[in-house]
N, C-alpha and C positions, 0 to 999 in steps of 0.2 A: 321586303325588297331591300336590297344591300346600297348602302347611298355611293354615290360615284364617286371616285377619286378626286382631293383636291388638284388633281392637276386637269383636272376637264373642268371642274365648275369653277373654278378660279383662273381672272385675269392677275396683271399684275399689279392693277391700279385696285383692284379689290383687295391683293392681300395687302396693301398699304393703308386701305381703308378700316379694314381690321384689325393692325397690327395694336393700336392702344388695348383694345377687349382682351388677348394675349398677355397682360402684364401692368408694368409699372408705365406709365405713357409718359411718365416724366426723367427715365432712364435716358443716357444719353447713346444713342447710335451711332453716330460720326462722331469722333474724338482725332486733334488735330495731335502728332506724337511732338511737334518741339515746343506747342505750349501747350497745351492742354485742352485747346478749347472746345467744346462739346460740342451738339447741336441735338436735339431732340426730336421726338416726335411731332410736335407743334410748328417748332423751330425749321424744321424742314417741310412742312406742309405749305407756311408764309414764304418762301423760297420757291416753292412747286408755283403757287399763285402769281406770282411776281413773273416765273418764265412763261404760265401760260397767256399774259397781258401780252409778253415779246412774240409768242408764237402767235396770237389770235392778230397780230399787227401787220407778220410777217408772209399772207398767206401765200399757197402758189401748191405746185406741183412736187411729186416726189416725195424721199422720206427726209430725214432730218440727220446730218451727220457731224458728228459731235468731236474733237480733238482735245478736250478741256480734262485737264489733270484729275486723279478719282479726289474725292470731296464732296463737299453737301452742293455745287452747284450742278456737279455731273449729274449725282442722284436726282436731283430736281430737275434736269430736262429730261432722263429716261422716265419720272412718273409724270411729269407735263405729257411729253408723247404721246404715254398709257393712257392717260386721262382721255387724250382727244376724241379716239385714236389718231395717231400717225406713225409710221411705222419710224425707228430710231436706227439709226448705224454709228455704233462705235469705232473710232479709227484711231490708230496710235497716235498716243501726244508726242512720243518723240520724231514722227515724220509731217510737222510743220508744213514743211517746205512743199510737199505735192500733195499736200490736204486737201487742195481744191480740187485739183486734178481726178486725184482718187475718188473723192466724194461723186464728182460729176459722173464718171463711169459707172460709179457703182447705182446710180440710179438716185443720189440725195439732189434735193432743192432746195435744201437750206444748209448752208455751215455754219458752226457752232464751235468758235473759240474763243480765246482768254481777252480776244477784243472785242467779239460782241457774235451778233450773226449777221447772217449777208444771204441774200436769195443767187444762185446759182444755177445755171441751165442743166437738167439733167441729162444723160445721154442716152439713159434706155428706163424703163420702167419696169419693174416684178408685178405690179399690181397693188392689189391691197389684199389684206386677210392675215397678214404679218405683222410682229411685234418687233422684232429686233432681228437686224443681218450683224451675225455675225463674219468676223472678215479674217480669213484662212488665212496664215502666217506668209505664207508665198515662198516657201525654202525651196519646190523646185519648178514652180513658176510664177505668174502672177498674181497678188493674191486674189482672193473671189468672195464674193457673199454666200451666206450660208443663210437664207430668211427663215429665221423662225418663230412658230407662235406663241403666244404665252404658254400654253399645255408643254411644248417641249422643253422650256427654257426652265416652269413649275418643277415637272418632272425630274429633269436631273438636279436640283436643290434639294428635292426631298430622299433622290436616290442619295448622293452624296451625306447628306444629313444622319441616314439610315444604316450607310454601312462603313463612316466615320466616324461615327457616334459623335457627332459635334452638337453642343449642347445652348439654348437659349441665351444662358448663362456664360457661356464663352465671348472671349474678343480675339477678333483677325486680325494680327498687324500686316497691310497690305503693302505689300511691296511690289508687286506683281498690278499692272494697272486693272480696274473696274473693271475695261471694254471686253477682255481679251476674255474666251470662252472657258478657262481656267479660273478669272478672277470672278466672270458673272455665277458660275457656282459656287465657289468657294467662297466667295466675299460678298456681293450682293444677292443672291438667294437668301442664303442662310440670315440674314439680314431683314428678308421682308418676310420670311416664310415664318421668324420666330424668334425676331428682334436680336438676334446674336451683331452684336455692335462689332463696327470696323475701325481701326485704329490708324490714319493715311498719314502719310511724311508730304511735307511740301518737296523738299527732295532727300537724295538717299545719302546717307551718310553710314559706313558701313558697322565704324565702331559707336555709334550711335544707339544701336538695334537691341544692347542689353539694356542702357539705360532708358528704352521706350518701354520696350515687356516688362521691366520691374516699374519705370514713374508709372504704367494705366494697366497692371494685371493681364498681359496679352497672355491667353493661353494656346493659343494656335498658330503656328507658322506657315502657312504655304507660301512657295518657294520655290523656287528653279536649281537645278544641281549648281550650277556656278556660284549663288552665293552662298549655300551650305558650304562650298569647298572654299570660299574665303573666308568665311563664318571660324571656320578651322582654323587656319593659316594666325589669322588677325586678331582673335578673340579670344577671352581667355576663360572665360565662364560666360552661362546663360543659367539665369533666374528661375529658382524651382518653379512659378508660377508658368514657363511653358509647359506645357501638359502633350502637345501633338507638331512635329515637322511634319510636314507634308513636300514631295517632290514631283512635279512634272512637267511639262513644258520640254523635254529635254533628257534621255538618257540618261540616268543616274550610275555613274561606275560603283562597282562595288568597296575599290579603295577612299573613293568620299563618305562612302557610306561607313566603313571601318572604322576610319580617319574618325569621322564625327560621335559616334559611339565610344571611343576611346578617350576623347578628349573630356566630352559633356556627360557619357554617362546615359544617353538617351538615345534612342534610333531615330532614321529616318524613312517614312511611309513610301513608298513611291506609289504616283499614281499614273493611269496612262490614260488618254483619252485622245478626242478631235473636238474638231468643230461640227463637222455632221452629227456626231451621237453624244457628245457631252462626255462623259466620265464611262470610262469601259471597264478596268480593272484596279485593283488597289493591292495593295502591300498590309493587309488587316495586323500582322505582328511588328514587321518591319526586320523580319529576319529571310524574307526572301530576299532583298535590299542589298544583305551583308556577302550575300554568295551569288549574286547575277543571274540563278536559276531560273528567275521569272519576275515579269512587271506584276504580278499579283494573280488575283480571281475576279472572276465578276461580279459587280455591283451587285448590290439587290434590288431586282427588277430588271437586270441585264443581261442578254443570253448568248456567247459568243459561241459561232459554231469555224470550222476549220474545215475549208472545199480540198477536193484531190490534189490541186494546184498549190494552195497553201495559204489562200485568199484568206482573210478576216472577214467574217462577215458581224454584223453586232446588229441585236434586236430589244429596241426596248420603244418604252414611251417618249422618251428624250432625242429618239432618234427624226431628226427633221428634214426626212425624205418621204416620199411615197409608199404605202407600207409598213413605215417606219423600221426600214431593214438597210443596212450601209455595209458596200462592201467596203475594204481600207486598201488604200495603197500597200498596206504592210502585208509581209507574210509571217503565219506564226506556227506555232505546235502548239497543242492544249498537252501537259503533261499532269504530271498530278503534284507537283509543286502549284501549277499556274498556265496563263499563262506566258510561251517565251516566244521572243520574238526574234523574226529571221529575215531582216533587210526588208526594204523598201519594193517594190515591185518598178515604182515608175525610179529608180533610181540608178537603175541598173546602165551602167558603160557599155559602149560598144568601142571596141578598142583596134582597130584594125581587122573587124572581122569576129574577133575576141570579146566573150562578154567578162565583164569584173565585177561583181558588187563592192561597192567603195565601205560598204559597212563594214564588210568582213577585214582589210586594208585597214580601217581607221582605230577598228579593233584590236590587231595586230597591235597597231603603234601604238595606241593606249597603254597596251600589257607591257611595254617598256617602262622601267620603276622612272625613269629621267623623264617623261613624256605626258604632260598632262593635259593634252586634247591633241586633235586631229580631223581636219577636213581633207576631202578628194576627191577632186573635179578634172573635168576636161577642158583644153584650151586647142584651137584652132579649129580647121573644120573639117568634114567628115570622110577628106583624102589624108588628111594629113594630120590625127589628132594627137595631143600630147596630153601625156597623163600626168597629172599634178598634186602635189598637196601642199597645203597649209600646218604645220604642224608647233604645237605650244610647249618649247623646249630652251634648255640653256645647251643644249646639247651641239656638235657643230656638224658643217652638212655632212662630213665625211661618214661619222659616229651612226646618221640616222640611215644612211644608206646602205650600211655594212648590218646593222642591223637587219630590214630587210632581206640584204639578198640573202643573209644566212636563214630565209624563211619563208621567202616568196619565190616563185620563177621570176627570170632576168622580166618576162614582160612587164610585171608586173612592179618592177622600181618604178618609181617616178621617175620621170625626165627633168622636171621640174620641184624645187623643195623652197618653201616659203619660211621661214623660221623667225619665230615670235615669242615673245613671253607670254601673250592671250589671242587668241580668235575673237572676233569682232562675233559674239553673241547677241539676240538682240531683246530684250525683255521678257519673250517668250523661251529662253535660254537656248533658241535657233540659231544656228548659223547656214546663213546665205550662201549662194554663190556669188551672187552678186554684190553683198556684204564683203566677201574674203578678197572678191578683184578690187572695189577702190579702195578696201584698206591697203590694198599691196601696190596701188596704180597700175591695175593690168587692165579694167576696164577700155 
């Protein structure tokens, strides 16, 4: 009889139980990028210890939701959690400010930041049986939990692992926080599943990023298109010892992708994924990347199939729904590049009657060589609505509208043109709606 996949016999507080049998247990795992300072297997276990004295102090209700910057403290309250169990919600460290708020909705009883924890009324409850909610980016509502168990969360680490070929022996310079469903594969899987060490910045300094991958060996990149595309802009060399960029979070154009290639000498992967199923497709050469043909193939272990309508559907072990089968907001084609993708479902405009998809519009503007992003939303309400965009241009309004109309029907100009040097992106390399109105005070 054939023994069962580590991702059913294994929690997460197990693989961290195991990870010294794996190797050198005196190798350093967390490695801080502006000085250097390590932390180890041991080193992080006294840390684990220390938070579960806080949490055995702090009892109550709910799971435990956490704001605290990636590092050896984060890592030690997601394996305190593991240990107990209780289930962990990770929540971005750059939204401070409704941390508690969020938290409380989302079902946490305790919050967990840079000033300590605090017990918290929760407002609803998931239950128990979960390891870790992840919490959905919120670009076109609000965001939501995603509870998952350790099987699924295993799961797409070892997918990831398997058809990224990332190696024990590799280091992750994280730029990308821990919490986010991009960062918990690519940065904390690989981490617990097989000691692949992480490399964190206390903050981000952009010309900074050669001198971290050449001072601590970083061989792995993952990364969001936006700072590959100032990677380019700002930078003038990267350090033979990268070995792999990795892109997702965020539509990757094909001109960043060129751009980067051209400069360094090396491609960039793209990857696509969610919070419901973890990691769906990849860029295995990085030459789908260079021509926009496709976000990649699927994982291994992943099986995306494509309905009449145009649904995604994605089925694997990492999928943490019922069945473990997720339809996506997205619609796509399976060609035989890849997968490609064709707008959003729940994105779609009604515009007097009129539908628009804003992808195909933001597309357009992109293709313009002067034009290097694009958002496009609607503003007022649904007698009267005006079509809008946000666009990252030195170009002036006349230039971006004449463009347009020599390419859209008249409906189809905006009413409205926002004009920036960048899009309020947001870690996840998303941009909001709600992001683009109080950058612009239309809120």
């Amino acid at each position: 009889m054939s023994e069962a996949p580590v991702h059913e016999t294994h929690t997460l507080w197990s693989l961290w139980e195991r990870l010294p049998s794996l190797g050198d247990a005196g190798q350093p795992l967390l490695i801080r990028a502006e000085d250097g300072l390590a932390h180890n297997h041991a080193e992080i276990s006294e840390i684990i210890d220390q938070v579960a004295l806080t949490l055995a102090a702090q009892p109550g209700q709910g799971a435990v939701a956490c704001t605290l910057p990636n590092g050896p403290l984060w890592l030690a309250w997601l394996l305190a959690c593991a240990r107990e169990p209780r289930p962990f919600i990770p929540l971005d460290p750059a939204n401070r400010e409704h941390a508690a708020s969020t938290a409380a909705r989302l079902g946490a009883g305790l919050l967990v930041t840079e000033d300590g924890a605090e017990k918290i009324d929760p407002q609803d409850s998931l239950g128990t049986g979960w390891a870790v909610g992840k919490v959905t980016s919120g670009s076109t509502q609000a965001p939501k939990l995603v509870p998952c168990r350790d099987s699924h969360l295993i799961a797409d680490g070892r997918q990831i692992i398997a058809t990224m070929g990332i190696r024990p022996s590799d280091r992750n310079l994280a730029l990308i926080p821990f919490g986010f469903s991009y960062g918990l594969g690519n940065l904390v899987l690989p981490l617990l599943l097989q000691g692949s060490a992480v490399v964190y910045a206390d903050s981000f300094l952009l010309g900074q990023v050669p001198v971290w991958i050449e001072q601590h060996g970083v061989t792995v990149l993952p990364s969001v298109p936006g700072i590959f595309r100032l990677l380019t802009k700002a930078v003038d060399a990267l350090p033979d010892a990268l070995r792999l960029c990795i892109s997702a979070g965020a539509p990757l154009s094909p001109e960043v992708a060129q751009a980067f290639e051209q400069r360094f000498g090396r491609r960039i992967h793209n990857f696509y994924g969610s919070s419901e199923t973890g990691g769906i497709c990849y860029d295995r050469d990085g030459a789908l990347s260079l021509t926009g043909r496709a976000v990649g193939t699927p994982l291994e272990g992943v099986d995306v199939e494509i309905g009449p309508d145009g649904k995604i559907t994605v089925s694997s072990p990492a999928v943490a729904k019922p069945g473990q089968r997720w339809v996506l907001p997205d619609r796509g084609e399976l060609t035989d590049a890849g997968l490609c993708l064709r707008g959003r479902l729940d994105r779609l405009l009604n515009l007097n009657g009129k539908k628009l998809k804003p992808d195909e519009l933001e597309s357009l503007l992109c293709q313009h060589p002067d034009i290097d992003d694009a958002f496009v939303y609607l503003l007022g309400d649904e007698s009267r609505p005006r079509l809008c965009a946000a666009v990252a241009t030195a170009l002036d309004r006349a230039s971006v509208l004449a463009y347009l109309s020599a390419h859209v029907p008249a409906w189809q100009v905006p009413r409205h043109l926002n004009l920036c040097a960048a899009l309020p992106r947001d870690a996840r390399g998303k941009v909001t709606r709600e992001a683009v109105l109080q950058a612009f005070d239309l809120a």
